[in-house]
C-alpha positions in Angstrom: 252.5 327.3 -20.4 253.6 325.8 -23.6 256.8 326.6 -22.9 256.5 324.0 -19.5 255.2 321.5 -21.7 257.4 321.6 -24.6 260.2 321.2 -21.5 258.3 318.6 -19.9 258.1 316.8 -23.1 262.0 316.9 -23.6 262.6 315.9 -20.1 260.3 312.6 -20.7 262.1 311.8 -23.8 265.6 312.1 -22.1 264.7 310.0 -19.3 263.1 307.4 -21.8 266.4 307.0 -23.5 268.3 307.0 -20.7 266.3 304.2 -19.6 266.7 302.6 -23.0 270.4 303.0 -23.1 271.0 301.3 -19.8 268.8 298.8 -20.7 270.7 297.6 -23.9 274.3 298.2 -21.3 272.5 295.5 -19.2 272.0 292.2 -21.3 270.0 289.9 -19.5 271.0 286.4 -19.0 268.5 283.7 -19.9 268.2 282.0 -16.3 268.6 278.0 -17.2 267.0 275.5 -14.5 269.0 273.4 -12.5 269.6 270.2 -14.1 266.3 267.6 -12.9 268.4 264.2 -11.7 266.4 260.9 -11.8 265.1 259.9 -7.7 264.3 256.5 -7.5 261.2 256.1 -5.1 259.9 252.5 -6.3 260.2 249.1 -8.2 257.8 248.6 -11.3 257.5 245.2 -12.3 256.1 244.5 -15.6 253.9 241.4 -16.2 252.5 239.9 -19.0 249.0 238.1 -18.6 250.5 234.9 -18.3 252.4 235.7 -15.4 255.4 236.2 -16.5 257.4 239.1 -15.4 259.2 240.7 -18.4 261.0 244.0 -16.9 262.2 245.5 -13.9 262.0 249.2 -13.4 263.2 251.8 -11.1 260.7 254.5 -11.1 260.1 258.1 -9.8 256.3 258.5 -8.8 253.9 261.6 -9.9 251.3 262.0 -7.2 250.7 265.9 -6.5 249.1 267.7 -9.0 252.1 269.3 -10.0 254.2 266.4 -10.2 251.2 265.0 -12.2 251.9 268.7 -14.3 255.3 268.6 -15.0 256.3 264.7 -15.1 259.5 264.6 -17.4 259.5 268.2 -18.4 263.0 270.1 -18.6 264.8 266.7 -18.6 267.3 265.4 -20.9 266.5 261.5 -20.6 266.5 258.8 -18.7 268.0 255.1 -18.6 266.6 252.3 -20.2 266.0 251.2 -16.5 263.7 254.3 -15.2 260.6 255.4 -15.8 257.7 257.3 -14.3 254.3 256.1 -12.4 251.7 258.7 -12.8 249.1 257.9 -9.9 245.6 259.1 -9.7 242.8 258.7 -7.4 240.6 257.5 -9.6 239.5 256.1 -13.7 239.1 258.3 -16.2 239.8 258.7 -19.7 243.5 260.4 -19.8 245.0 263.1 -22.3 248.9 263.3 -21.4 251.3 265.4 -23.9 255.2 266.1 -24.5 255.3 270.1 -23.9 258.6 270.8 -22.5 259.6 267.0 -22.8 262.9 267.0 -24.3 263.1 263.0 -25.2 260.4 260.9 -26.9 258.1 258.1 -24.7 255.8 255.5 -24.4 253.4 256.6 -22.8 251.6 253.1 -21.4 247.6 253.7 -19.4 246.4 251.2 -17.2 243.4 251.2 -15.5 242.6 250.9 -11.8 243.4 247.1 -11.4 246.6 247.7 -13.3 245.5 246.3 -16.4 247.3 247.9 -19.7 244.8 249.8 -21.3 246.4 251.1 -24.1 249.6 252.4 -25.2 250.7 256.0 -27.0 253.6 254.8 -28.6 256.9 257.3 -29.6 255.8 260.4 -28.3 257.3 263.2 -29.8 259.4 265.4 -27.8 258.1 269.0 -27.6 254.6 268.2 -29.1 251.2 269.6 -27.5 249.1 267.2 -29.4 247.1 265.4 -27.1 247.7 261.3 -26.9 245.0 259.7 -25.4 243.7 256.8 -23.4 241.5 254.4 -24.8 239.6 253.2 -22.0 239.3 254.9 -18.7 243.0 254.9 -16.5 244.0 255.5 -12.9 247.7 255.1 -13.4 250.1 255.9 -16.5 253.8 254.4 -16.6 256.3 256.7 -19.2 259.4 255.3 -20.2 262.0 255.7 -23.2 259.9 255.4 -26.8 260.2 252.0 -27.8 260.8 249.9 -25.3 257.2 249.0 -25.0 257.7 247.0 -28.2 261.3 245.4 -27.4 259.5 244.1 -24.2 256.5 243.4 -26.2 253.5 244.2 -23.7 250.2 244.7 -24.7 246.7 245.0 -24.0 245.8 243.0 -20.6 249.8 242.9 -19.6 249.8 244.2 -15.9 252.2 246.1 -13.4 253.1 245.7 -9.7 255.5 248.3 -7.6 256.3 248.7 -4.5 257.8 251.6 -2.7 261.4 251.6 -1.5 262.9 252.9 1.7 264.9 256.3 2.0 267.6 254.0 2.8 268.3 252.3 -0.3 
């Protein structure tokens, strides 16, 4: 009897480095994600509360929960031109962060009549620190960190976008 176990014993140590062994002969690759590439689904038009507009933007849209999710994750940037509209079905207070966001934002809320709510400006890339609304939000509009203040909008600015065709 001790005999079988001291064998069985051996036997499960040889097959344990074996499996080692082949283990280290087999370096596993680190599997990358295909590059993310910038879809333009709509014009953004932002306008200040005069009326005036003061950018144009092309802009991907967030509406499924795992668009909402993932956003800008595993991307490298965008242009000056591009953003992303995050749409919800309704107000509430908002927390967005920059967890697998490899450029810094503005991250711009407005609520459900469009109206700029607040802005969480320069975002860090990579950070989990939650940024905010101030006020209640239905849509939030990220685009390259500072380009909120070159087009200087603020509190009360508002948006407009309309969808584009498959075509264009």
């Amino acid at each position: 009897m001790r005999m079988r176990i001291i064998s069985l014993a051996s036997l499960s140590l040889f097959l344990s480095l074996s499996v080692l062994s082949c283990n280290e002969d087999k370096k596993e690759k680190a599997i990358e994600p295909d590059p993310i590439s910038f879809q333009k689904e709509a014009e953004l038009y932002l306008i200040k509360s005069s009326g005036d507009t003061v950018q144009k933007l092309d802009i991907e849209l967030a509406e499924s929960d795992y668009e909402h999710q993932t956003g800008l994750m595993y991307r490298e940037g965008m242009k000056n031109s591009q953003g992303m509209l995050f749409i919800y079905n309704e107000e509430q207070v908002r927390n967005y962060y920059m967890k697998n966001t490899y450029f810094p934002l503005d991250i711009i809320y407005y609520d459900a009549d469009s109206s700029l709510v607040s802005i969480q400006k320069n975002a860090a890339p990579r950070n989990e620190t939650p940024l905010p609304s101030e006020g209640p939000s239905q849509f939030v509009l990220e685009v390259n960190a500072g380009l909120s203040d070159e087009w200087k909008i603020e509190k009360g600015d508002k948006f407009s976008f309309y969808r584009t065709t498959l075509e264009e």
